[in-house]
C-alpha positions as CSV (number, residue, x, y, z in Angstrom):
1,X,98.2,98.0,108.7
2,X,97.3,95.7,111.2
3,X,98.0,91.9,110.6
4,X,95.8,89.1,110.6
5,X,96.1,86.8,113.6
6,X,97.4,83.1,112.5
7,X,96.2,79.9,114.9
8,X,99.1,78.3,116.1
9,X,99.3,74.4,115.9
10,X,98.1,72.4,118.8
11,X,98.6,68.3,119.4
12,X,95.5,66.7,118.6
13,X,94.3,64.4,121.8
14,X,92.7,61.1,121.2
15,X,92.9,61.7,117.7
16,X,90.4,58.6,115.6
17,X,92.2,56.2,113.6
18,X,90.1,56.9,110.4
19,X,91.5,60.6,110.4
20,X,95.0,60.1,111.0
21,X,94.8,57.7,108.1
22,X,92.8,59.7,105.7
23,X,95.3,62.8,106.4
24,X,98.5,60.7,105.9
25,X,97.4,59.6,102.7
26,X,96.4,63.1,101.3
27,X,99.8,63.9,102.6
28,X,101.3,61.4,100.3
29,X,99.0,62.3,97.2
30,X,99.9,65.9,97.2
31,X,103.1,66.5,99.2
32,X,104.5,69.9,100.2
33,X,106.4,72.8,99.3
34,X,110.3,72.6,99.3
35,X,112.4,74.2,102.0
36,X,115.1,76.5,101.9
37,X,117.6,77.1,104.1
38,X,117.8,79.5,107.1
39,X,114.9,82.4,106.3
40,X,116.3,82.9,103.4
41,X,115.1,86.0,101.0
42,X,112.0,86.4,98.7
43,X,114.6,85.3,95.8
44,X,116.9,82.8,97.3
45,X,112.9,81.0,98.2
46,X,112.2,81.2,94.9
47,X,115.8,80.5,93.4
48,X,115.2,77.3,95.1
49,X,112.4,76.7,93.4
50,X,113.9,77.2,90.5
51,X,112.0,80.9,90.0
52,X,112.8,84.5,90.4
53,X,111.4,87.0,92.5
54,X,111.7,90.8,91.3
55,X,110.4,93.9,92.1
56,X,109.9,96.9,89.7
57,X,111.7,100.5,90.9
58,X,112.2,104.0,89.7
59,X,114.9,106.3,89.3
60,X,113.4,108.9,91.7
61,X,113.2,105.9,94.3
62,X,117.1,105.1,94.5
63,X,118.5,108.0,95.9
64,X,116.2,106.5,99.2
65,X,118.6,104.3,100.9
66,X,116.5,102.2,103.0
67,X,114.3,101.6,100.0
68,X,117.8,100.8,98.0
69,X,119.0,98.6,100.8
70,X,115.8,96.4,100.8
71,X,115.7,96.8,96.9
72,X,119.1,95.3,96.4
73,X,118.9,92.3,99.2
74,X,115.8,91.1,99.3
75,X,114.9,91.0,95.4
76,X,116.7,89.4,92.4
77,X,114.9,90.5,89.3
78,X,114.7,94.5,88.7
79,X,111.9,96.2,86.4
80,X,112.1,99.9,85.5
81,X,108.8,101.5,85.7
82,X,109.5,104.0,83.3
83,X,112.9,104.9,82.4
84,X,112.7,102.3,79.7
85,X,109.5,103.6,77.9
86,X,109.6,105.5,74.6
87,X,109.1,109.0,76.2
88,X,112.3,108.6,78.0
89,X,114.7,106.7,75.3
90,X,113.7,108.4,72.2
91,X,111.9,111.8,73.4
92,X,113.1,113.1,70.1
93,X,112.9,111.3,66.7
94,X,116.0,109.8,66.1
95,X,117.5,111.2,69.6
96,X,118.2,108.3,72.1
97,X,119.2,109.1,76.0
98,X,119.6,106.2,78.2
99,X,121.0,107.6,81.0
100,X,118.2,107.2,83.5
101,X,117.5,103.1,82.3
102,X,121.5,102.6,82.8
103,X,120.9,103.9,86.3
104,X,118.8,101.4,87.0
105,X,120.8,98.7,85.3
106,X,124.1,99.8,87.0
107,X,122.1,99.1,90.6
108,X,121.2,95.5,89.1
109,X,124.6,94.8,88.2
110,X,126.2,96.1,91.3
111,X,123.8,93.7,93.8
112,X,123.6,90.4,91.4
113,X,120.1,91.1,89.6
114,X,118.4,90.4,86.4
115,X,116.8,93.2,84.5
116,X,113.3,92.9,82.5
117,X,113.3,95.4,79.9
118,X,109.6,97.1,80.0
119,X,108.8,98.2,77.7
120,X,109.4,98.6,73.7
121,X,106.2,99.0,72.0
122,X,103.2,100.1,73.9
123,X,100.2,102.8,72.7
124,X,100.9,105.3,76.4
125,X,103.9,107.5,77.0
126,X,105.0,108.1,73.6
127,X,106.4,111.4,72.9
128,X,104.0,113.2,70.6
129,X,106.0,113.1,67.4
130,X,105.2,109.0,67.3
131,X,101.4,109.9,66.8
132,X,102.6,112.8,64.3
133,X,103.8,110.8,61.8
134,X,102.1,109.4,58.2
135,X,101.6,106.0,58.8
136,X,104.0,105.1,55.9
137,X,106.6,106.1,58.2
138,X,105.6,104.2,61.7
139,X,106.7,100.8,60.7
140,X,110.4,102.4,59.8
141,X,110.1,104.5,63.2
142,X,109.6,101.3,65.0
143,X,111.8,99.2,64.0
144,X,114.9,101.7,64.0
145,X,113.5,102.7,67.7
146,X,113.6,98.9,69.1
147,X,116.6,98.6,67.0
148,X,118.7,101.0,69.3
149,X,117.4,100.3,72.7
150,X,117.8,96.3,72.4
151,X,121.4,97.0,71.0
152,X,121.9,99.5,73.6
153,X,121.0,97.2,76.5
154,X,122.1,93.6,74.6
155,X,123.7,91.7,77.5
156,X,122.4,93.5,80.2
157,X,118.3,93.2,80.0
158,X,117.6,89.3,80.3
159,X,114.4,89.5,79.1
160,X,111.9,92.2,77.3
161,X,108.1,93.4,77.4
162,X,108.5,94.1,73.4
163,X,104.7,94.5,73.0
164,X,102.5,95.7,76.2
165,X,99.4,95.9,76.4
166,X,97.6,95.3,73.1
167,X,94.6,94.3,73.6
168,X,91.0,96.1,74.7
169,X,88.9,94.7,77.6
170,X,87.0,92.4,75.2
171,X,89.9,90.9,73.5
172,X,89.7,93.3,70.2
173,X,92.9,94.7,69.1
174,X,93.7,98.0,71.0
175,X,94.2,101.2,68.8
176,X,97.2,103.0,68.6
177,X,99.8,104.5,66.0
178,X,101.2,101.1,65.6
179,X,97.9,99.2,64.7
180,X,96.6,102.2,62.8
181,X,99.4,101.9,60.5
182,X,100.4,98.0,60.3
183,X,97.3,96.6,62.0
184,X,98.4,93.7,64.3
185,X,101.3,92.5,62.3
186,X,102.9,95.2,64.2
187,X,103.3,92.8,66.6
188,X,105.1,90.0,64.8
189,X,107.2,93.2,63.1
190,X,108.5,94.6,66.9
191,X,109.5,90.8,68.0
192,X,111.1,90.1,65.0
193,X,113.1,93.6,65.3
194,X,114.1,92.4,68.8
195,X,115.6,89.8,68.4
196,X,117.6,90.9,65.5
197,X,118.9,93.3,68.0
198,X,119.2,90.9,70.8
199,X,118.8,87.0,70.0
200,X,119.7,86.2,73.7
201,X,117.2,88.0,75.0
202,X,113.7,86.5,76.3
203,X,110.5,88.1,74.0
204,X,107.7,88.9,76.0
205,X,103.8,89.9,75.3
206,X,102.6,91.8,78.2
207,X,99.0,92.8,79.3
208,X,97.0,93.2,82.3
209,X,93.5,91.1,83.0
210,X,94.7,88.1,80.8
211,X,95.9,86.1,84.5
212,X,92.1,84.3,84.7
213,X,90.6,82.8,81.8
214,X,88.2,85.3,79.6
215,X,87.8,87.4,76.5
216,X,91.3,88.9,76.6
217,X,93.4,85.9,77.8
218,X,91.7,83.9,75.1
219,X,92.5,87.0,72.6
220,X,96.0,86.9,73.8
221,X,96.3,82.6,73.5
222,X,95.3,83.2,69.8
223,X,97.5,85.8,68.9
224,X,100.8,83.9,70.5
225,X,99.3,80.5,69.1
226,X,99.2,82.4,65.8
227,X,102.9,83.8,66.1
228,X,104.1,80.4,67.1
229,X,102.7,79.2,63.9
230,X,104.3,81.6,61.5
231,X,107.8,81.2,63.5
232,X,107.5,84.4,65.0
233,X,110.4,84.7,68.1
234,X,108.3,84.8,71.3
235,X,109.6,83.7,74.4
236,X,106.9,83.9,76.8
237,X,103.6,86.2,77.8
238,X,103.6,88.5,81.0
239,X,100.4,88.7,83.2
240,X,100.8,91.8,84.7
241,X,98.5,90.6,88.2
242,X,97.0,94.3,89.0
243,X,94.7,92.9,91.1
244,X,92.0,94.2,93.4
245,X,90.6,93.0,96.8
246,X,87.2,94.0,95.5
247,X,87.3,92.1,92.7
248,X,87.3,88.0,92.3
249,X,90.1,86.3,92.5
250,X,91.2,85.7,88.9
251,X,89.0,82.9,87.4
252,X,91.5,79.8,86.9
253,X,94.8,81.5,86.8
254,X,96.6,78.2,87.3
255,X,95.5,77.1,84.5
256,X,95.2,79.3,82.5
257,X,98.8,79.8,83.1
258,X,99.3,76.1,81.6
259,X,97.5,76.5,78.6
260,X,99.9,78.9,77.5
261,X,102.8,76.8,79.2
262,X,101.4,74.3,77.1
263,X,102.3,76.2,73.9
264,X,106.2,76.2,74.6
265,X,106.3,79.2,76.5
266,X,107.0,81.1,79.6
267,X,104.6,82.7,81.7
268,X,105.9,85.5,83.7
269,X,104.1,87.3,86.7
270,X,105.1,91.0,85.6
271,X,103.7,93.5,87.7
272,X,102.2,92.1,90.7
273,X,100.2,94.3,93.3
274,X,96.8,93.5,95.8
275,X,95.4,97.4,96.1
276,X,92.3,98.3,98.4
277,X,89.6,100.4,99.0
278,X,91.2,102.6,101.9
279,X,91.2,102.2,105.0
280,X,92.9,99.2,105.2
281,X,91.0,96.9,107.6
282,X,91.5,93.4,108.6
283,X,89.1,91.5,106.1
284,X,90.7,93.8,103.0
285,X,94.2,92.8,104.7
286,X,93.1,89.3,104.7
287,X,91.9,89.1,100.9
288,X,95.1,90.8,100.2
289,X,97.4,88.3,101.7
290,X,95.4,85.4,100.4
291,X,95.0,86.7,96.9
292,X,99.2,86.9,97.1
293,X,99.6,84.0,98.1
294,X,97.2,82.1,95.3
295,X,99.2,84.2,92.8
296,X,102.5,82.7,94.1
297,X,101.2,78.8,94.0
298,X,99.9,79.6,90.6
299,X,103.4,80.1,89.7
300,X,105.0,77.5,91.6
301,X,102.4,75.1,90.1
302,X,103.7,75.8,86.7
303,X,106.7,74.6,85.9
304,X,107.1,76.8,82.9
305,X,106.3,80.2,85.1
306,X,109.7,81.8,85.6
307,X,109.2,84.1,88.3
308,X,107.1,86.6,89.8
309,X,107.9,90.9,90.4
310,X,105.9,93.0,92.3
311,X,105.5,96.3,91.0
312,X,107.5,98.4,93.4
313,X,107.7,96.6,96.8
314,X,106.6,99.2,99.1
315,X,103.4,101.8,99.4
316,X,105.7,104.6,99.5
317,X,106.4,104.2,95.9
318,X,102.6,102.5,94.6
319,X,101.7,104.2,91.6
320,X,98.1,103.0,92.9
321,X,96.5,106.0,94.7
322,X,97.8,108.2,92.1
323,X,95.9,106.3,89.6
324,X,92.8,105.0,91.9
325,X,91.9,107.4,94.1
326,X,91.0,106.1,97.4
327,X,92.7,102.8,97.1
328,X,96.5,102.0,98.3
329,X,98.2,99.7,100.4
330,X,98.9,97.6,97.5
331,X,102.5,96.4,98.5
332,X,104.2,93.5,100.3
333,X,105.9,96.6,102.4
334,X,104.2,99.4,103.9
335,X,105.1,103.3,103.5
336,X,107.2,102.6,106.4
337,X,109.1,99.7,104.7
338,X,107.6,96.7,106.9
339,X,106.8,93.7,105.9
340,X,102.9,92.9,106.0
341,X,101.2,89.5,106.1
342,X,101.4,89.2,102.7
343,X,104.8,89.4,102.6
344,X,104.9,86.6,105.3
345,X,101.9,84.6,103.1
346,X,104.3,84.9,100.3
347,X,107.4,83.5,102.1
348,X,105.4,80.2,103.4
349,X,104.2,79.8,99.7
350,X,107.9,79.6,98.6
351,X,108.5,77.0,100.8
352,X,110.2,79.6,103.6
353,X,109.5,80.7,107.6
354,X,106.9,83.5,108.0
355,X,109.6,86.1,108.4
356,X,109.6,85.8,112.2
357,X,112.1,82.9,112.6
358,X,109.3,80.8,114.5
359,X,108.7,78.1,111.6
360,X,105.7,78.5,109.0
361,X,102.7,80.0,108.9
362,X,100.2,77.2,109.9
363,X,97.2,79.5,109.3
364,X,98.2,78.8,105.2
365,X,94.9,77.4,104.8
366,X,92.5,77.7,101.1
367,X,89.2,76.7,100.6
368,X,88.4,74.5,97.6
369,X,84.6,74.2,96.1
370,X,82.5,72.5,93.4
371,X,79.1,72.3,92.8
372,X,77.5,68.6,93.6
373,X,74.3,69.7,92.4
374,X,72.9,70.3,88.7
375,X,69.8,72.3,89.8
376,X,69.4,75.4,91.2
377,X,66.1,75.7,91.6
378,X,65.5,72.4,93.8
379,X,65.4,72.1,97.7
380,X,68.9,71.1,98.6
381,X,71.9,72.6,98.2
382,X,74.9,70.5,97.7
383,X,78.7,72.1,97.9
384,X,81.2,70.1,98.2
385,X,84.0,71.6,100.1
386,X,87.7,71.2,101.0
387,X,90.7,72.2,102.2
388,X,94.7,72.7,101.7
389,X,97.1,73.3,104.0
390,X,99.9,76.0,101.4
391,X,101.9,76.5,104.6
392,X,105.2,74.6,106.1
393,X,103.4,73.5,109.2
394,X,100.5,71.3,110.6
395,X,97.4,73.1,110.9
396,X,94.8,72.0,114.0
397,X,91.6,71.4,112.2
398,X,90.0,71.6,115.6
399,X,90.7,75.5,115.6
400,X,89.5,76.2,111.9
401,X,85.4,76.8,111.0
402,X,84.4,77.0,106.9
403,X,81.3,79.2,105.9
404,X,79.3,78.9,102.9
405,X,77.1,81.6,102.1
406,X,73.5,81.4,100.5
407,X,69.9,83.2,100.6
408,X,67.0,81.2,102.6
409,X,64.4,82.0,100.1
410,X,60.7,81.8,101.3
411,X,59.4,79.0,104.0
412,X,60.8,77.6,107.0
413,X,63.5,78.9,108.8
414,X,64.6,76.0,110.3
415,X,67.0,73.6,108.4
416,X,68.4,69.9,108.6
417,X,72.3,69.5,107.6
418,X,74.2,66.7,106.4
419,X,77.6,64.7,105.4
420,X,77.3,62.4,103.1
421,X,80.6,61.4,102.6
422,X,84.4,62.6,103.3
423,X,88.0,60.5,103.2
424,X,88.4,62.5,106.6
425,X,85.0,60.5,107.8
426,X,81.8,62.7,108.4
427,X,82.2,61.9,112.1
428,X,84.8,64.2,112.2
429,X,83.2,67.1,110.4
430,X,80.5,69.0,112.4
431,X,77.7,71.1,110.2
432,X,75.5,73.6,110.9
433,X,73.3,77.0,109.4
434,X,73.2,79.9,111.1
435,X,71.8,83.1,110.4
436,X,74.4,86.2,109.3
437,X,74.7,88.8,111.9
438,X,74.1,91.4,108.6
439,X,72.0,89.6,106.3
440,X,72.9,90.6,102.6
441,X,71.1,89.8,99.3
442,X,72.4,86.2,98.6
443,X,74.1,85.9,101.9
444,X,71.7,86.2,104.8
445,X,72.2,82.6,106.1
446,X,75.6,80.7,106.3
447,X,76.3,76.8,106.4
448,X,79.2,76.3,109.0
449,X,81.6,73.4,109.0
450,X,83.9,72.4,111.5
451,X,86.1,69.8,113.0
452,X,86.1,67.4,116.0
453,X,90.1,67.0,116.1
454,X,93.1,66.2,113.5
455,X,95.9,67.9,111.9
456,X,96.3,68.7,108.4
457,X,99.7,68.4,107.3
458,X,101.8,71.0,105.2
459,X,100.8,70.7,101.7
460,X,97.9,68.6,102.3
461,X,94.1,68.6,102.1
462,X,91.4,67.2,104.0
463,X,89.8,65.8,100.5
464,X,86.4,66.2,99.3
465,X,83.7,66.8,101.7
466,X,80.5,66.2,100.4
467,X,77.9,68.5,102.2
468,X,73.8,69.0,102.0
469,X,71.2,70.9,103.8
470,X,67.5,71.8,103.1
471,X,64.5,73.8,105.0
472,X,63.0,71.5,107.3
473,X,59.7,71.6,105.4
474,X,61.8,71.1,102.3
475,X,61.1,74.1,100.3
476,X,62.8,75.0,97.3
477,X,66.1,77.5,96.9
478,X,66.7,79.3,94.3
479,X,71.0,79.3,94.2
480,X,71.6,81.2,91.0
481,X,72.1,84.7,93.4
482,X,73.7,82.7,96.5
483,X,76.9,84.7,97.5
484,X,79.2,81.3,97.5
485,X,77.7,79.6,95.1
486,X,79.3,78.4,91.7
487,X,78.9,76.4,88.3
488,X,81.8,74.3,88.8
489,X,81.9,70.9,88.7
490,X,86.4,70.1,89.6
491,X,87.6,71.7,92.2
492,X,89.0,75.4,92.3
493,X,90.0,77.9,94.5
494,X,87.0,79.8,95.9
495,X,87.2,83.2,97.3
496,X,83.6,83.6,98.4
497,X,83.6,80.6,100.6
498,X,85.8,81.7,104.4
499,X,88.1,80.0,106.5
500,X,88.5,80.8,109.9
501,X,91.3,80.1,112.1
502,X,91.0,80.7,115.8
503,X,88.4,82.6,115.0
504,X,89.8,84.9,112.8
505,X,89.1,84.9,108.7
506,X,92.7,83.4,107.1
507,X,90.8,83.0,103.5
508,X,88.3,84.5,101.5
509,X,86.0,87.4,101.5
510,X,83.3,87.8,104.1
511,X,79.9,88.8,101.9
């Protein structure tokens, strides 16, 4: 998988007064990632940063000893995918077999790693007789199952996925043999059971497409703000992070990620992976890396977000083409156990090198958008843009180019641009539309910003830059289909707004 090209820094010449000042002091406001020492691994960045960083594996994976090398240096937190799960442990009522989870948990304890438990109570990979039973008998069957594996691993898992995935797409409870029978008191019954079993252990929620605010993460912050209530033991929820390159970004992770912080408890990233439509190319690559990276400053931004695992580290073990056909290249590795860009992306976020030994990645850069403008129907469009430097070293502004997307509408074609204000000063930004080389429905035209000089300084931002433009015979837009447009009125991440560094995209999705 090819890698996308990072600009190097370069020392800005004759460099105005007004922008060395206005960068210094977004310097101090927002500061910049810690540093370990030396390169340091994925976990010993994170360890110093008071996190984890895990990776799920497999017992068909360890026999692999490059895999198991990487496996047991470069991670500190170990997941099994499935030797853990019901049709494994207890294939048989009343018959347990750990033998292939204590495989797993032997590797952790030989190379110094944590173990996650996953997972306890979930409505897949049951053995048949579960869905068998009368329902007077589930609760019994559940409790006496949890019961064994938590006693049978007390000590040695550090934290459990006791309920996954409960929830439907719209935040209604999801059916299975467990809510059939007990509806979703089931839930408070299973933690309850764990920690009887194990009260060291960290209790866990976990579900996939609760990482952005929406119908499921809200369904999810009422059912743990409900437990909390009744004194249920619940340790923390786990976002699973499946995400997609052709898909949004998820819509406020960061804080969403506090909300629930906010409640007492921990937020773990469980089973992080980026897939793609294959082939890989360099703009999927690119949405990839930034989309890990986001995720890992969402963390790192949280003080009650514990750690972050990937779900298997390398595409020669994804579980994503068998279960997307046509998408892959989900991993930080690739089938040839190489570290990609986001791999590097994720190093720099921790505070770490790029990987190479040659410093941080100074291409770390994000774009940042709300909307300055109440109507979309009127004839101006108003973002306001800026942008962060997540990486460990100054960025030349003078290299990097931001586009903004939108649809010309009817009347002229020629348009007038404008700064209206910026910390940075606006005679330092340079504005422009042009036309898109492959005009798409929303995105045919593009506003273009760019810098006359200046650095921008690990960890800082450029501050707001308020931006304008109309049709020179000052016809109306209509916005509410533009391709970079949003509602917003603060600040966020935006993935539909691209950011160029020596010519080549280091954020956001082309249109």
């Amino acid at each position: 998988m090819a890698l996308v090209k990072r600009c190097r820094p370069t020392r800005a010449g004759g460099l105005p007064a007004l922008l060395v000042g206005a960068l210094a002091v977004a310097t101090t406001l927002t500061g910049g990632p810690a540093h370990a020492a030396g390169q340091g691994t994925l976990h010993e960045l994170a360890a110093a940063q008071g996190r984890y960083f895990g990776s799920a594996t497999d017992n068909p994976e360890l026999p692999d000893a490059a895999y198991a090398a990487t496996l047991g240096s470069e991670f500190g937190q170990i997941t099994p995918g499935n030797s853990m799960k019901w049709d494994t442990t207890e294939p048989v009522r009343g018959q347990f077999d750990f033998t292939k989870g204590d495989v797993v948990t032997d590797f952790a304890r030989q190379h110094g790693q944590t173990v996650r438990g996953h997972t306890l109570v979930w409505h897949n990979q049951l053995p048949g007789w579960v869905g068998a039973l009368p329902s007077a008998q589930v609760e019994a069957a559940m409790t006496h199952h949890i019961t064994e594996e938590a006693t049978h691993y007390r000590g040695v898992v550090s934290a459990w996925d006791v309920v996954n995935e409960p929830f439907n797409e719209d935040g209604t409870f999801r059916t299975s043999p467990f809510y059939t029978a007990m509806g979703s008191d089931y839930i408070a019954t299973a933690l309850r059971a764990a920690h009887a079993a194990d009260p060291d252990a960290k209790l866990y929620i976990n579900d996939y497409n609760v990482e952005g605010r929406g119908a499921k993460s809200d369904a999810l912050y009422a059912l743990v703000s409900d437990l909390i209530d009744k004194g249920v033991p619940l340790d923390g929820v786990g976002m699973q992070a499946h995400l997609a390159v052709q898909y949004g970004f998820p819509y406020q992770m960061q804080a969403n990620m506090q909300r629930f912080a906010d409640l007492g408890l921990d937020v773990a990233v469980t089973e992080l992976d980026v897939r793609m439509p294959l082939p890989a190319d360099a703009a999927k690559t690119a949405t990839q890396t930034a989309y890990y990276r986001q995720v890992t400053e969402a963390c790192l931004a949280v003080a009650r977000c514990v750690g972050i695992t990937v779900w298997d580290y390398t595409d020669t073990y994804s579980w994503v083409p068998g279960t997307f056909p046509g998408e892959g290249a989900a991993n930080l590795y690739d089938e040839n156990l190489r570290p990609k860009a986001a791999y590097s992306a994720v190093r720099t976020a921790l505070g770490g090198d790029d990987g190479s030994g040659e410093g941080g990645d100074p291409g770390a850069l994000k774009a940042q958008y709300r909307s300055s403008d109440a109507s979309v129907g009127d004839n101006q469009i108003k973002p306001g843009l800026q942008l962060v430097n997540t990486g460990g070293t100054a960025v030349s502004l003078s290299d990097v180019t931001v586009r903004y997307w939108f649809s010309s509408e009817n009347g002229a074609s020629t348009y007038s641009t404008w700064c209206d204000w910026t910390p940075i000063g606006c005679s330092n930004v340079t504005h422009r539309v042009a036309a898109a080389s492959t005009p798409k429905a929303g995105a045919d035209h593009y506003l273009e910003v760019g810098f006359a000089g200046g650095t921008l300084a690990p960890g800082a931002t450029t501050g707001e830059i308020q931006l304008r433009l109309n049709k020179t015979d000052w016809s109306n837009f209509n916005e509410s289909d533009d391709y970079s447009h949003g509602a917003g009125t603060s600040y966020a991440d935006a993935s539909r707004i691209a950011v160029y560094a020596g010519g080549e995209l280091v954020w956001g999705i082309e249109p």
